[in-house]
N, C-alpha and C positions, 0 to 999 in steps of 0.2 A: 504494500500500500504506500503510496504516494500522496504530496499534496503541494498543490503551485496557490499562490496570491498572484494576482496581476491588480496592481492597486496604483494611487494617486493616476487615474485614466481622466483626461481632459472630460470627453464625452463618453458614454458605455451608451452606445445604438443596443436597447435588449431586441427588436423587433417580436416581440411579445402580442398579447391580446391588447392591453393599456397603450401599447407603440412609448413604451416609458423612453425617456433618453436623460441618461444620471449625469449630472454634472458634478465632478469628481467622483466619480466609481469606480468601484471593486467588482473580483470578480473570485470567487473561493473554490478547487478544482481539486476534487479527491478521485486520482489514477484516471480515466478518461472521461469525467461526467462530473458536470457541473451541479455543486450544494449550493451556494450563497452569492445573490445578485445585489447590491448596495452601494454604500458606502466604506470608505474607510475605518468610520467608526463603529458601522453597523457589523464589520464582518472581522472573522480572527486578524490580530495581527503580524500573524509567523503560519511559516509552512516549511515544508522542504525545500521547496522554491520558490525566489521570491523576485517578481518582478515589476519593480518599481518605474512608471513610466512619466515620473518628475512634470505629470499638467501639461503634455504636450505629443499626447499621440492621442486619436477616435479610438474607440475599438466597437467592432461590430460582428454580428456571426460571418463564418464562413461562405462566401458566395459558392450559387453552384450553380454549374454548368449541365444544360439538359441534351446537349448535342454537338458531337464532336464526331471527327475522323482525323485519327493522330497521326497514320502512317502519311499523311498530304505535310508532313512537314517536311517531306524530303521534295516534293515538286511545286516549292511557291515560285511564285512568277516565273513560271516556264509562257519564256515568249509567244508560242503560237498559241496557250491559252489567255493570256492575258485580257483581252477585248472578247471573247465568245459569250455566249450565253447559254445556258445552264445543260440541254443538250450537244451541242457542239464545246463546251468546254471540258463535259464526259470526255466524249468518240476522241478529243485530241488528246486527253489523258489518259485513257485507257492503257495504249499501247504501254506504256512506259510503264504501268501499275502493275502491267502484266509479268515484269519481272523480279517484282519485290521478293525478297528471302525475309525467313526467321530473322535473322541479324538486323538485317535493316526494319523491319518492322517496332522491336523491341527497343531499338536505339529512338526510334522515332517516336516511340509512343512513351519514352522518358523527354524528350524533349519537349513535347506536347503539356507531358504534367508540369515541370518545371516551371514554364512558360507560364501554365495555367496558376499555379500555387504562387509562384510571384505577383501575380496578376491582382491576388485575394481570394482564389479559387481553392476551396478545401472538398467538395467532393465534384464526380465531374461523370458523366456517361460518357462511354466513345460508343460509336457504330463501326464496327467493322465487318467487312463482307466481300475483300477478297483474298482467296487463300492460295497462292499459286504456288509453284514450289514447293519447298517447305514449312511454308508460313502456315503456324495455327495459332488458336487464340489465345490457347494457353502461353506460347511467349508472350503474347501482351502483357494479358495479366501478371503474370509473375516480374514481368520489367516494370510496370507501374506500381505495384505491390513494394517496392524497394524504395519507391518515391516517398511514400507515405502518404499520397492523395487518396483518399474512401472514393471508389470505385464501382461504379456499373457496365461492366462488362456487357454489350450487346451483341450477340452473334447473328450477322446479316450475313446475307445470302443472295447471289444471282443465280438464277435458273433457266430463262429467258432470254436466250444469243441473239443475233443479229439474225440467224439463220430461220428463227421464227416469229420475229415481227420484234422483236427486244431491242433492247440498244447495247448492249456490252457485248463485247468480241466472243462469241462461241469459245476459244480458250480461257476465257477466265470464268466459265459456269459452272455448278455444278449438279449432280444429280438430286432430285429432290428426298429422294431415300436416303441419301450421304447426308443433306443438310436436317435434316430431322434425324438421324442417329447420334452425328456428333452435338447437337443443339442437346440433346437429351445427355447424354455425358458429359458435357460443359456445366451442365445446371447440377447432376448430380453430384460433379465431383468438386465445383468450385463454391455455388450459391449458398450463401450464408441471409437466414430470413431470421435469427435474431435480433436483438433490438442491439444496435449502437454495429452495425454486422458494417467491416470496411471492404466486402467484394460481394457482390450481387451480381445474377445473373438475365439479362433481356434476352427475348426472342425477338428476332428484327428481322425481318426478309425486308431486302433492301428498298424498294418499293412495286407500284402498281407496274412500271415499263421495264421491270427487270425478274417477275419470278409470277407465278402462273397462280390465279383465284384458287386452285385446290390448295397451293401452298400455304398462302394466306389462312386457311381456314384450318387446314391442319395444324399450322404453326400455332393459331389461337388458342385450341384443346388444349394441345402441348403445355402453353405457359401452362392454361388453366388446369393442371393436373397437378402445380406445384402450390406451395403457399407462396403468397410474397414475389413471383416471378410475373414482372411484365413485359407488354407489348410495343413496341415501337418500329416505326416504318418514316418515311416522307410523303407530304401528301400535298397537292395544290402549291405545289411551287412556282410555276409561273406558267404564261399563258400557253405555251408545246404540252405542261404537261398534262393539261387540263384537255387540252383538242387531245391528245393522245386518250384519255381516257372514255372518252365521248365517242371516237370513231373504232377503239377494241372493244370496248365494254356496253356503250351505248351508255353511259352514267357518266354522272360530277362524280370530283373525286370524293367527293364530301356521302354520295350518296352509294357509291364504290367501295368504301370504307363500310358503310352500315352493312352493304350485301356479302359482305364477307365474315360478320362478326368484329369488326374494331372500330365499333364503340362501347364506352365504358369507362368505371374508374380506374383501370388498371392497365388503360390504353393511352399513348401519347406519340402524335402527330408534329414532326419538324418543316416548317416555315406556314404550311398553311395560309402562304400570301394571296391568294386566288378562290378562299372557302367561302361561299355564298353567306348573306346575314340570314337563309333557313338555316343550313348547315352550322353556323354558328350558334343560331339559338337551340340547334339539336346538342351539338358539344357541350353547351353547356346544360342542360337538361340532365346529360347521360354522365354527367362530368369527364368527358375526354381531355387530355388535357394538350396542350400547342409548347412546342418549344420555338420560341422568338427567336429568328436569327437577324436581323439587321443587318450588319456590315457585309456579311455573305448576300442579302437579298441585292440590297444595291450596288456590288461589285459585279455580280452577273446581271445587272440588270433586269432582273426577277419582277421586283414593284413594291410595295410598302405592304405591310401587312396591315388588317386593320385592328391591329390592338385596343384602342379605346373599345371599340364595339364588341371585341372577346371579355374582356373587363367587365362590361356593362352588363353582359347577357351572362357573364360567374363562370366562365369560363379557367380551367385552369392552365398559367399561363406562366412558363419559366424562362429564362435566356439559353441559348446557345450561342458559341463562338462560328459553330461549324467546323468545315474543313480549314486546315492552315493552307489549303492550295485556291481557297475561296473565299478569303477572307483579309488579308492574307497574313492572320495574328490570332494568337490565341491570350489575347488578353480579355479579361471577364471584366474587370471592372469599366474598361473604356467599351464593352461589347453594352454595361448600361447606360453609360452616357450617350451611347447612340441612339439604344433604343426612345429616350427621353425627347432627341431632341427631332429622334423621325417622327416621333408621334406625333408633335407638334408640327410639320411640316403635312403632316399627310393629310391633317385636319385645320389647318390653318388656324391653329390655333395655340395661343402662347399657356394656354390653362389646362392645354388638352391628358399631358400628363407630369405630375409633379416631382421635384428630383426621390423624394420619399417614398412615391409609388413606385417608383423606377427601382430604389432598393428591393422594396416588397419583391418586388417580381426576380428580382436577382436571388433572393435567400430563403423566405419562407415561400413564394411561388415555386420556386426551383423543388424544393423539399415535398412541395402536394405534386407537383407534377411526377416526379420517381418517388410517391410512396412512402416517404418519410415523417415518421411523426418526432424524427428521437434528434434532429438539426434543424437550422434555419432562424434560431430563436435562440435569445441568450437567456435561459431560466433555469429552475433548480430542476432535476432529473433530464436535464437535455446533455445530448455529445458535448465533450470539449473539444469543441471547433469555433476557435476565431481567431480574426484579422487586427491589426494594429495599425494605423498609417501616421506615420509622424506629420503635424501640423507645422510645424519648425522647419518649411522649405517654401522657396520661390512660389511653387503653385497654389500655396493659399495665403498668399501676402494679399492683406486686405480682404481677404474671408471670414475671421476670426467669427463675425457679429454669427455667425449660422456654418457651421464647419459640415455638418451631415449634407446641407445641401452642398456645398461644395464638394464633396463626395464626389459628384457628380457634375456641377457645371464649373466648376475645376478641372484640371489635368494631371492627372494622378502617375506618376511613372512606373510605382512599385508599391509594396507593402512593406515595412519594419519587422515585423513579427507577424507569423502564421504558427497558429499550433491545430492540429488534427488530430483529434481522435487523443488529447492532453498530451500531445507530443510538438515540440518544439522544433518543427519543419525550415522555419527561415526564423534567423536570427539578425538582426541589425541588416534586414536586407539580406542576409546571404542564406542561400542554401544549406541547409544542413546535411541532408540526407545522401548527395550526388555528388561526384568529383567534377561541377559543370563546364572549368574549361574543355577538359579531356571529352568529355562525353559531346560538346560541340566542335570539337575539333573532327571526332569519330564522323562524328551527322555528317559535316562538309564532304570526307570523302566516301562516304557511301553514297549523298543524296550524287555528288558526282556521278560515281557508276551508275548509279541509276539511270539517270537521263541521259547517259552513252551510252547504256546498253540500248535502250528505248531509241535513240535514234540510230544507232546502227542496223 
């Protein structure tokens, strides 16, 4: 047994039921789970460890990430995808992806958590779903696992080649018996459905124009045969993939989704930029939930999602960073400032969403959209997961009057201190966990090969 103080805290963001925010607070941490949320004088004054933040850092829960694809950090800005849009950005990527190995997967998808846990990111879902080579998921996981990021492992899946009306290269599919064997092995031998569990298992079939409706629907049972194990897919991305689904399927994707089985609490949908306001007010109904990608939407030129009206109609609704090959960052906390200030762009309107709801959606949104009751909230019986950001820099000179919002219409570079899971992940800024020079020097010449082999 263990026990940390993080005390003399400028502001303590708890994102609670109350939305309390302590000025000067404490925070009291017995081995990974938060007892006591206060003051200084309300909470012990000794632990084992003690982390005294002298009236000049936030701290707030752990942000979380509803949607990623880690191995795209070995192909950002690859030139000839640069300008495409969201299918042609695929078909030029593909080839390349098609020669990912183990190694490079695993390297990739630490770089991705690194990235991400700098960022403020303490738990984070990736999608992955191509397995060529030697690549399985289990490297991932066990490379991210070393990070110390609490993890949702989704296993996505192509089915669907070129050869049968699909969009991904006939070489990188697989059989739909193979992807439902190994999905079921992945879940039994990694998914943890305990409370404060730091690797959890998705079923993902990649989406509607890559793996066949029986898939879909078998993939559904499958979760539902587990406790704790959800669903996630892309859906309504932008306007190809919505004509795609109307001239295979004869449906929205919104109504494509229903006739397969995913909708539900235990189902979530990534960008969802193109979902009709029925379909919205179905999601929300059924409580499906949406993972908000922004900086991905409008780098492929996707369209704006209409967030305010997911909100409105209770919709559950978290961030994504996306791909690093479509975004081309996997920073969470500037993935909310984005989200903040598209909203208001897309509605014309400066009230449209506030920097505080814009948190919401980053931390406790994140935590209902994957199923978490035990994050996303700084109170007594929640994970210890949280973030630190020192106020004592350039980017909030002349913020002081209101620091949370500035959170956000601020420019935030990094975090001071992340702890996960009551473990102390970055310290003064730096990594703990990972040797990151080494490990980015590693990236540089793998993402190399990569993209030499791919164009040879």
């Amino acid at each position: 047994m263990s026990t940390l103080l993080v005390t003399n805290i400028h502001t303590l963001v708890t994102m609670d039921d109350g939305q309390r925010e302590v000025r000067r607070g404490a925070l009291w941490v017995r081995d990974n789970v938060i007892e006591q949320v206060g003051t200084p004088d309300e909470l012990p004054d000794s632990a084992d460890e003690v982390l005294d933040l002298r009236d000049r850092h936030i701290v707030l829960p752990g942000l979380v990430n509803t949607h990623h694809h880690f191995f795209q950090t070995l192909t950002r800005v690859v030139p000839g995808a640069q300008n495409q849009e969201l299918f042609g950005w695929l078909t030029t990527l593909y080839p390349l992806w098609a020669n990912l190995t183990a190694e490079m997967l695993a390297v990739a998808a630490q770089v991705a958590a690194a990235e991400l846990i700098l960022s403020g990111c303490t738990t984070a879902s990736d999608h992955h779903y191509l397995f060529p080579n030697d690549c399985t998921l289990d490297a991932e996981i066990e490379a991210v696992q070393a990070t110390g990021l609490r993890f949702h492992a989704c296993r996505g899946s192509l089915s669907v080649g070129v050869s049968q009306g699909g969009l991904p290269p006939d070489n990188v599919i697989e059989t739909e018996k193979a992807i439902l064997k190994d999905t079921q092995r992945l879940i039994e031998q990694y998914h943890d459905r305990d409370r404060y569990a730091m690797t959890r298992l998705v079923v993902a079939p990649t989406s509607p124009f890559s793996v066949t409706q029986d898939l879909m629907r078998e993939s559904a049972a499958l979760a539902r045969a587990y406790p704790k194990v959800r669903l996630h897919t892309h859906l309504a991305e932008n306007n190809n993939d919505v004509n795609y689904s109307l001239e295979k399927f004869g449906l929205t994707p919104g109504d494509y989704a229903e006739s397969v089985g995913w909708l539900g609490e235990d189902v979530w949908h990534a960008h969802c930029v193109k979902l009709s306001d029925r379909c919205i007010h179905q999601f929300g109904q059924t409580g499906t939930g949406v993972a908000h990608c922004p900086c991905s939407n409008m780098r492929l030129g996707s369209g704006v999602a209409p967030l305010r009206t997911m909100l409105n109609q209770g919709v559950p609704v978290g961030l994504g960073v996306d791909g690093s090959a479509s975004n081309d960052a996997s920073h969470l906390l500037q993935e909310a400032r984005m989200a903040l200030l598209l909203a208001r762009v897309r509605d014309e309107d400066a009230a449209a969403l506030t920097a505080r709801e814009a948190l919401h959606i980053a931390t406790r949104g994140g935590a209902r959209v994957l199923g978490r009751d035990d994050i996303g909230v700084l109170a007594p019986g929640m994970a210890a997961d949280f973030i630190a950001v020192n106020l004592d820099q350039v980017a909030f000179a002349g913020a002081w009057h209101d620091p949370v919002a500035a959170l956000l219409f601020c420019t935030v570079p990094q975090v001071d201190y992340s702890f996960i899971n009551g473990q102390r992940v970055v310290d003064q800024g730096h990594l703990t966990t990972l040797d990151l020079p080494n490990l980015i020097e590693r990236h540089r010449h793998l993402a190399q090969r990569l993209v030499n082999v791919g164009d040879a």
